[in-house]
C-alpha positions as CSV (number, residue, x, y, z in Angstrom):
1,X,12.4,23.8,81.1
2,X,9.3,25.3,79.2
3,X,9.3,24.7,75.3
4,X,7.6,25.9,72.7
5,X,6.6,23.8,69.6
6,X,5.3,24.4,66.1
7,X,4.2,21.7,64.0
8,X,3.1,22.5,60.4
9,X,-0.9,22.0,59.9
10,X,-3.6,22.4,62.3
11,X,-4.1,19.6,64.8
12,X,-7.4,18.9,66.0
13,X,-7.7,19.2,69.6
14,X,-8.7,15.4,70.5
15,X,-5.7,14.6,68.7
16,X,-3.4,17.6,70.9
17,X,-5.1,16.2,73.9
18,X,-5.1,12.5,73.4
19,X,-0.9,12.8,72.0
20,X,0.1,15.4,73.7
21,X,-1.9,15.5,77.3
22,X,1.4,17.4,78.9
23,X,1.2,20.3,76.8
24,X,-1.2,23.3,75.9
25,X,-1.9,24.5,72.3
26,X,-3.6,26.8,69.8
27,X,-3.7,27.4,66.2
28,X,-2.6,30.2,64.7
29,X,-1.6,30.8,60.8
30,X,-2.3,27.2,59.8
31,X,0.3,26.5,62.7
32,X,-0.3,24.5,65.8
33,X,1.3,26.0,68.3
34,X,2.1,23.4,71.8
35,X,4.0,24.8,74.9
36,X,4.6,23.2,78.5
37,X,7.2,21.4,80.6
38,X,10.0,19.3,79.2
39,X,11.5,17.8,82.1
40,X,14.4,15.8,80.9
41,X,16.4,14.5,77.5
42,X,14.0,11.2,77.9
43,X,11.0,13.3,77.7
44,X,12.2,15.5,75.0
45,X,13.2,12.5,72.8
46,X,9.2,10.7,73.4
47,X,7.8,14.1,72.2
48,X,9.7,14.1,69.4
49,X,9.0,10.5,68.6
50,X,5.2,11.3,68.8
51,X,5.6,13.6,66.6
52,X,6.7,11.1,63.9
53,X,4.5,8.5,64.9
54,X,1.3,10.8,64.0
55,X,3.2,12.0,61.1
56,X,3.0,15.6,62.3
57,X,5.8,18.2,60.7
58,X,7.6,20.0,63.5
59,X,8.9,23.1,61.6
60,X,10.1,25.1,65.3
61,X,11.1,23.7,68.4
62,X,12.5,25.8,71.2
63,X,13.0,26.5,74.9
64,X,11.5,29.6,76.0
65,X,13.1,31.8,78.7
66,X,12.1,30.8,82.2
């Protein structure tokens, strides 16, 4: 399943890269904006949990149509 995810703030792209290698991204309206594959409930959970460990805000998180 894809997913879309906004986190508040903009990330810097060695840190989108280097936390998140699965997904793409952009900034856009002091918004980082990450989208990709979310294969499973396991993988879901470890991208949340990165998240937290950087401290980053996730303000949207949702699964966009296939």
């Amino acid at each position: 399943m894809r997913y879309e995810i906004r986190v508040s703030g903009v990330m810097s792209e060695a840190t989108r890269r280097e936390g998140f290698p699965e997904l793409e991204g952009f900034v856009v309206s002091s918004q980082t904006v990450l989208f990709g594959d979310v294969v499973d409930d396991a993988h879901l959970y470890g991208l949340l949990a990165r998240f937290q460990s950087l401290g980053l805000r996730v303000t949207e998180f949702r699964q966009l149509p296939e």
